[in-house]
N, C-alpha and C positions, 0 to 999 in steps of 0.2 A: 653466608653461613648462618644460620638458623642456630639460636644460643636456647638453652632450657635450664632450668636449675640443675636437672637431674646431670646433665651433661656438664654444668660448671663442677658439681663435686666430683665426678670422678678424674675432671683436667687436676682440682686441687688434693686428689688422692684422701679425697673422705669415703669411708666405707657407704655405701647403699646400708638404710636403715631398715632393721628386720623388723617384722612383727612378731611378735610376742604371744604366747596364749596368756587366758587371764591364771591368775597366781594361783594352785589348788587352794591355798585354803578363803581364796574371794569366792569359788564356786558352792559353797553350803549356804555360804550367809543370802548369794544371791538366788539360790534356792528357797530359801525361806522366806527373806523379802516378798518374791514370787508367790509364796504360798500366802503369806499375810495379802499381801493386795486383794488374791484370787476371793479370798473367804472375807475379805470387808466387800467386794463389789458383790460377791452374794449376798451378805446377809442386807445393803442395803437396797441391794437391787429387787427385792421381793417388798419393800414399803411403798405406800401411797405417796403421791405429792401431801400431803398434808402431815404424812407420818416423818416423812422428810423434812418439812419445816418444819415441826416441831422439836425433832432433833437437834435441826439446826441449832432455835434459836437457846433449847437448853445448851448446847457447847459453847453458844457466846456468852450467855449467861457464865457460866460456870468459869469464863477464863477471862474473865469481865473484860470482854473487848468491847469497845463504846464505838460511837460513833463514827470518832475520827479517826480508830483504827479501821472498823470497816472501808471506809473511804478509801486510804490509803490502802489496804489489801486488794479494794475492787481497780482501783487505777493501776497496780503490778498487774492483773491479770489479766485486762481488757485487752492488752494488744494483744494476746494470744486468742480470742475469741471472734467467730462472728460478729456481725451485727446484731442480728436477733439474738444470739447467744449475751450479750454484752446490756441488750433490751430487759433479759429476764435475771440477769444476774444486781443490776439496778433495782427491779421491781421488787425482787428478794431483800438488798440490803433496805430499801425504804421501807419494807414492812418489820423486818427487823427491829427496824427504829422505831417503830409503836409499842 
């Protein structure tokens, strides 16, 4: 006989688990959310690469992130990247550092 979990809860008379919708009032805020993201990847999606580092490097400026925090932020994120994606996110933070 062939066991599954699904089949052990119902021998031990655990209810099958429902799904749920999300909460009405989680649906505005993740509307908004939604809407924030939509209008920051517009407004930066119309900048140059250079208009784009320059930004950059004014919001590391401004939240004085040094070095060794860039480091540590590029090493959380590199597993999720490409290679080449991982290539330019490197070549970024080292210019930073000038």
């Amino acid at each position: 006989m062939k066991r599954s979990l699904s089949g052990m809860k119902r021998q031990q008379g655990v209810p099958p688990r429902q799904e749920t919708a999300a909460e009405p009032e989680t649906a505005p805020k993740q509307e908004a959310d939604q809407q924030a993201l939509r209008e920051t990847v517009e407004h930066y999606g119309k900048k140059s690469k250079a208009e784009l580092f320059d930004e950059l490097k004014r919001i590391t400026g401004e939240t004085g992130m040094d070095a060794r925090h860039m480091d540590a932020l590029a090493q959380q994120i590199a597993p999720m990247l490409s290679k080449e994606q991982q290539q330019r996110m490197y070549e970024v933070v080292e210019k930073l550092r000038q």
